[in-house]
N, C-alpha and C positions, 0 to 999 in steps of 0.2 A: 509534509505531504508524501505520502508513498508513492514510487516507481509508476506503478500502473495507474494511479491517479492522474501523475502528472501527467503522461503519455496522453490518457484519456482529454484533459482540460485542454490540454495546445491542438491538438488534433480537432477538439469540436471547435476551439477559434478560428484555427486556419478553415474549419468546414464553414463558418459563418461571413469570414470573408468572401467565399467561394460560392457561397451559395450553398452548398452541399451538407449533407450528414453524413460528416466523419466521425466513425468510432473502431475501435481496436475488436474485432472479433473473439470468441472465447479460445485461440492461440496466438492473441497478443498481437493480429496483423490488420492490416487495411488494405483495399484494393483502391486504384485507383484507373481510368482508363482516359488517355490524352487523343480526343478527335479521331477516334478506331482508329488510332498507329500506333500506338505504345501504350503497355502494361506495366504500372509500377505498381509495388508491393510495398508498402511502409511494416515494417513488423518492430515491434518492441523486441530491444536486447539489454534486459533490467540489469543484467552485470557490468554493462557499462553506461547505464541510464542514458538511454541513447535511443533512437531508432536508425533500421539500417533499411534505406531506400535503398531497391536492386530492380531491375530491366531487363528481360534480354530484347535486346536491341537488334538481332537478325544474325542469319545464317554465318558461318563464316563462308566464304566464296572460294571453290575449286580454282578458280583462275585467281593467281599473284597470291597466294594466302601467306608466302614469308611475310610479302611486303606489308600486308593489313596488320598482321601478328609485333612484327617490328618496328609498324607504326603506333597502336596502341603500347605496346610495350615502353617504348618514347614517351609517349603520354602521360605513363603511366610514374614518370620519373620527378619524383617530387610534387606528383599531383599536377606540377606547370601544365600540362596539357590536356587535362581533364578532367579539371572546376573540381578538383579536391577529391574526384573521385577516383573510382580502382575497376579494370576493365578486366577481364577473367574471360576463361574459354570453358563452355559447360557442356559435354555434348556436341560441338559443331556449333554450338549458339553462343554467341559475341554477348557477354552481360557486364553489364554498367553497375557498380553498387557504391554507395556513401554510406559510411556511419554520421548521424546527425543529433547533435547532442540536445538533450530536452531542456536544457537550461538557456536555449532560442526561445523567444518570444515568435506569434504567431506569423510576424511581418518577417524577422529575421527567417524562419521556416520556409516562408513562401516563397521568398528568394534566393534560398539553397534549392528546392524545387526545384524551381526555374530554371537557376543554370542546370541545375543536372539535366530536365528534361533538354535541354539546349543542346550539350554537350552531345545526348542520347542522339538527337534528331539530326544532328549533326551529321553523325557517324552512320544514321540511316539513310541520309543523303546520298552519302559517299557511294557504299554498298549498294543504293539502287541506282546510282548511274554510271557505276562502274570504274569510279573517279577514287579507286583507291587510296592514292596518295595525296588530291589536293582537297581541301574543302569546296566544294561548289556555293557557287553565290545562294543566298537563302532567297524566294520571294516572300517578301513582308516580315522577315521573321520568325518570331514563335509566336506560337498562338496564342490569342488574351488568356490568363487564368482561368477564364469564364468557360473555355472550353472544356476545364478537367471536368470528366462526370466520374460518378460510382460504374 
């Protein structure tokens, strides 16, 4: 099965799980949008038959910005503090990205997803309540799957 086949087949499973129709665009990406807070981007990266889920996750903040910078950077050490993923500055804007390999089944997918969105939501916490450094308590969670729309 070719690269972009495969991308296409896991993508329209996990859309089936989901409820949703997922498919790869004519540049190889997908949108996805989590309860209007967060924009993830699934794009095919056929060189390393992979997709690579990326976010930006919010501004970086004028007040204490070593300490966010030095916290994600932390994070960022051996993946330990950010569900395998990789935190980047783009512009002022805090982005979340995972390479995700297409040899995941659609369950395994949904649940790298997850944590990442997790991970994301986490960090959007933080930044809107000002709580730089610690995690604030979640209410309920994350939100069911059932929330991701197109």
């Amino acid at each position: 099965m070719e690269i972009r086949e495969q991308a296409d087949t896991l993508l329209s499973r996990l859309g089936d799980t989901l409820g949703l129709a997922l498919a790869l665009d004519a540049d190889g990406a997908c949108g996805l949008r989590l309860d209007d807070r967060l924009d993830l981007t699934l794009r095919l990266e056929p060189e390393q038959a992979a997709l690579l889920v990326y976010s930006q996750v919010g501004a970086l903040p004028a007040i204490q910005a070593e300490a966010v910078l030095r916290r994600l950077l932390s994070a960022n050490h051996v993946w330990e503090g950010s569900g395998g993923a990789t935190w980047s500055l783009l512009d002022g804007e805090l982005v979340l990205a995972r390479l995700l390999p297409l040899s995941l089944d659609s369950a395994q997918l949904e649940q790298a997803l997850l944590r990442f969105v997790e991970t994301a939501c986490d960090e959007q916490d933080r930044l809107n309540s000002g709580n730089n450094g610690a995690r604030p308590d979640r209410v309920g969670g994350l939100p069911p799957a059932g929330m991701l729309a197109v």
